[in-house]
C-alpha positions in Angstrom: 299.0 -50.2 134.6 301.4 -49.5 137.6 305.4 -49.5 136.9 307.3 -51.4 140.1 309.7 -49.9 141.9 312.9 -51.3 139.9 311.3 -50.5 136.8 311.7 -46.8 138.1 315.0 -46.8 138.6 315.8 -48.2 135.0 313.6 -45.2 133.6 315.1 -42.4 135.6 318.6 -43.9 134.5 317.7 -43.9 131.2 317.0 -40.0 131.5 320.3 -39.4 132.8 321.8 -41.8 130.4 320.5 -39.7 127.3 321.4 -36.7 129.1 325.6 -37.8 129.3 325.7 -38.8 125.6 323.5 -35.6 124.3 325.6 -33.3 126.5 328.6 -34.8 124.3 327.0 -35.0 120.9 325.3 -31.2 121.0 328.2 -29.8 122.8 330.4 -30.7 119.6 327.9 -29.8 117.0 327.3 -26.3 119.0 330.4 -25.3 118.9 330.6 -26.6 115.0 327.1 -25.0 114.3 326.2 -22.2 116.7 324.6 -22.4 119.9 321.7 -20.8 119.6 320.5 -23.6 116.9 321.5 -26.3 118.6 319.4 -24.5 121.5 316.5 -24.5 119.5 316.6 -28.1 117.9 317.0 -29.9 121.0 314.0 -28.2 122.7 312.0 -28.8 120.1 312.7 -32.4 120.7 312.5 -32.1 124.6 309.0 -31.2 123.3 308.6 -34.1 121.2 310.1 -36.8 123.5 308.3 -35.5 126.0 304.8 -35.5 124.6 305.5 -39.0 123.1 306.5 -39.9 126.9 303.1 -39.4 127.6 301.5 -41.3 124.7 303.9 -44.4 125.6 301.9 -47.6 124.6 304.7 -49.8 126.6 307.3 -49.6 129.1 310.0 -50.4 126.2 308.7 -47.2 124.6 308.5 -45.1 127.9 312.5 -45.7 128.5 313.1 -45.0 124.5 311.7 -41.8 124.2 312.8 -40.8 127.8 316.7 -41.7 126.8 315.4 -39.5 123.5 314.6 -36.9 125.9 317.7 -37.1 127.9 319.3 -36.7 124.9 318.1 -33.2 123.7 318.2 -32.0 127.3 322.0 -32.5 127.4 322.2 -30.0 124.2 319.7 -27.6 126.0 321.9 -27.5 129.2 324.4 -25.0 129.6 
């Protein structure tokens, strides 16, 4: 099943979305917990999110686990 072209735009958002509130979340609990964990939880779910991205049974779930990826790539970004 094809996505339509506005239906892009709402998933790349959501990416982005995750990203701003994870950069905020794991930036505190870094400096509360140590880098260097935080490092390792959120690529762990990078790897989750991201394998579940590609298992997506719906678009609803697509956009859910990519704002869950966004999410873990703002605590992986420096």
């Amino acid at each position: 099943k094809q996505v339509v072209a506005d239906a892009v735009g709402v998933l790349g958002s959501s990416v982005f979305v995750g990203f701003l509130v994870g950069s905020m979340i794991f930036g505190s609990l870094s400096d509360r917990l140590g880098r260097r964990k935080i490092v390792y939880i959120c690529a762990g779910g990078v790897l989750c999110f991201g394998a579940g991205s590609s298992l997506a049974p719906s678009y609803l779930w697509l956009c859910i686990l990519r704002t869950g990826t966004g999410l873990c790539i703002g605590g992986v970004a420096p």
